[in-house]
N, C-alpha and C positions, 0 to 999 in steps of 0.2 A: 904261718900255718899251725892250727892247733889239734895234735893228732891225739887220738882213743887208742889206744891198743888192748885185747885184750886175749892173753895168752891161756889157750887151750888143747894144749897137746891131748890124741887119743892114747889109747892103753894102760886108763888108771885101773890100779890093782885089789888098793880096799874097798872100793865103791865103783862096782864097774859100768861104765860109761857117765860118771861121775858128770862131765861138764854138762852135757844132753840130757841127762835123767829128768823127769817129770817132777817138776818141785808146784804145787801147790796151782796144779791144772796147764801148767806151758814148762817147756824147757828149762832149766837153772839159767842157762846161759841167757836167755828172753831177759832177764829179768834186770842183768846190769846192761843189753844191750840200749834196752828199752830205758834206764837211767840215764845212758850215754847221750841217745836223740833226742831225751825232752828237755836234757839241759841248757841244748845248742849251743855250746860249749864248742862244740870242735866244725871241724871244715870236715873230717871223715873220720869213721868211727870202722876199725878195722879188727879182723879177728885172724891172731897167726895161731892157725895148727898145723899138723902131718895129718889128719886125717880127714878122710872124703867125708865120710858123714857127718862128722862135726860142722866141716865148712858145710855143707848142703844145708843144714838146720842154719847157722847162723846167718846167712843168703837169706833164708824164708824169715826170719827174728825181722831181716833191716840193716843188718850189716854188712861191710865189703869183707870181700877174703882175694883181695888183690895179686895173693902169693899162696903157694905154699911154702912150710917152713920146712927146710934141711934138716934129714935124719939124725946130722951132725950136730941140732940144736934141740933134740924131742928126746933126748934119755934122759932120763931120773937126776942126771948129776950137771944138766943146765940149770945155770943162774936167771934168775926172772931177769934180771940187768943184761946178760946176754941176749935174750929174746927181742927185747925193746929197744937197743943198739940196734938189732940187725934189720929192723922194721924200719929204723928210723934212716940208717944206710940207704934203703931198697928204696925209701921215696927221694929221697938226696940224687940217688941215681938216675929216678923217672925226671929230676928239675924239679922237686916240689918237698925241697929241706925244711921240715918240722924247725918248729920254733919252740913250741913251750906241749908238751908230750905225756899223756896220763896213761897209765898202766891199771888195768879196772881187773879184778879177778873174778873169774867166769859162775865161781860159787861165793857171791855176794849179796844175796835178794833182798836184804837192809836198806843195800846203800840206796841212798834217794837222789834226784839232780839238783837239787838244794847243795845238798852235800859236794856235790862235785864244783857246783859254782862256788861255793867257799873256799874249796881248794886252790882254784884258780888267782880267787882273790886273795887268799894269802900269798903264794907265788908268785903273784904279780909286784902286790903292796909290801911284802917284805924285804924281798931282792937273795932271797934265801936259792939252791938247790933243789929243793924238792920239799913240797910241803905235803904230808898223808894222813889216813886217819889214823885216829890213837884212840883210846878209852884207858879209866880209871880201872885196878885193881879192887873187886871187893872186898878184900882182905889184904890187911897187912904183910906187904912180903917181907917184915922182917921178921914176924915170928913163924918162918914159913919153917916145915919141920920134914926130915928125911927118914925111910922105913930103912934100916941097916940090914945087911946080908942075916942077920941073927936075928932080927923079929924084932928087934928095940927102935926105940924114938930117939931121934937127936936134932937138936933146936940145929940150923943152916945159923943162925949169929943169938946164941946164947947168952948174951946181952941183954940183950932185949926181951926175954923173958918178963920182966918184973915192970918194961915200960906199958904206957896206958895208949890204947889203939888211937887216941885222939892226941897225941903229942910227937906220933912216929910222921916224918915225911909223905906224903902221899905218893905212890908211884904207877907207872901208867904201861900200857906196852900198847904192841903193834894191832890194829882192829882188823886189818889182811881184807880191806874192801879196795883203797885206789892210791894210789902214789903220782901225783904231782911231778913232772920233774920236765928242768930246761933239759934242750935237747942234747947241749954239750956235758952235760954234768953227766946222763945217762950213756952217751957215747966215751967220756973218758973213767967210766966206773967207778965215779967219785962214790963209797961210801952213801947209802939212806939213813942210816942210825949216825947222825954225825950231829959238829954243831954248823952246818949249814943248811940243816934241813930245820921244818916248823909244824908243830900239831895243828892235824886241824879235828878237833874232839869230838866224838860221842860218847853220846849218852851207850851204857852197861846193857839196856835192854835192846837195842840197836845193832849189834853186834854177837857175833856167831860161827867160831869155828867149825868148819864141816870136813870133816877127816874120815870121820866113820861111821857107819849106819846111825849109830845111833845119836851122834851129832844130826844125822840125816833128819833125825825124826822130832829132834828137839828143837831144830830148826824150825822145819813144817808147823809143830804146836807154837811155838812163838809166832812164828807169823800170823798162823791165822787167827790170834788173838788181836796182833797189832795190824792188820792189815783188813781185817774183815772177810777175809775170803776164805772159801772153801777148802779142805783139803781132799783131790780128787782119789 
């Protein structure tokens, strides 16, 4: 069985109603559901929250909310690897133990099902833990520089001041759209950032943190550049 999870606790604080908020004429959350089903990629595409409205919107999206999730799991200091264990428990328990288990994040409206069947295919074809996406830093993090309590600049590896941006390593981080991962590796908390997990890449214009309004808004303008649609 190949399961979607896709974790959306209610009570976000810098963006409130953060996962349901109306991104770009439907719900945020629409938007990785809607990734989830056109990949057909999974046998059931599920959404764990704590809260009613949440699950009622993602019911109307196309999604199951089979559960709800324990208070014990919906504070601020749960691990996304906690969430997706307990999901993947709760179907073990109905007879119908996940096998290979995506974790899609609720504010992603990039990610495409292209993207998701890549994931798979690495995961499958590698024999890796968990394969997620990643992108490239547009700037060198070694000459990445820190503001001191006193208003001064200081080089983080002062090294590297005098090297040339085309001779420095290239380095990548996390894109926070979807994570790949066997169902055992997710249930014994092996580690995402390891060496048993494998990129699966995008592109820099492709990806998009959303924290705060104005991540909100910079999003919204990206998309509707690459996506062609309206902003309502």
């Amino acid at each position: 069985m190949k399961l979607a999870v896709i974790p959306a606790r209610g009570g976000s604080k810098r963006i409130p109603n953060k996962n349901i908020k109306q991104f770009c004429g439907k719900p945020i959350i629409s938007w990785s559901i809607d990734a989830a089903l056109q990949s057909d990629c999974f046998d059931q595409v599920v959404v764990s929250t704590d809260d009613a409205e949440i699950a009622d919107v993602a019911l109307k999206c196309g999604a199951q909310v089979p559960f709800i999730r324990p208070a014990s799991l919906s504070d601020d200091h749960t691990t996304t690897t906690a969430v997706i264990a307990h999901a993947i428990d709760w179907f073990a328990a109905q007879g119908e133990a996940p096998e290979q288990v995506c974790c899609l994040y609720a504010t992603a409206p990039f990610m495409t099902a292209e993207d998701l069947r890549a994931g798979l295919r690495v995961l499958t074809e590698s024999g890796v833990d968990y394969a997620f996406s990643v992108t490239s830093y547009s700037f060198p993090i070694q000459r990445a520089i820190r503001i001191t309590s006193g208003q001064r600049i200081e080089m983080f590896n002062p090294e590297s001041f005098n090297s040339r941006s085309q001779d420095m390593e290239e380095a990548f981080h996390d894109a926070g759209q979807f994570y790949w991962g066997r169902a055992t590796a997710w249930q014994k908390n092996i580690a995402i950032f390891g060496s048993t997990s494998s990129p699966v890449l995008l592109p820099r214009y492709r990806v998009q943190d959303i924290d705060t309004e104005e991540d909100w808004l910079d999003a919204e303008l990206k998309f509707k550049v690459l996506m062609g649609r309206q902003v309502n």
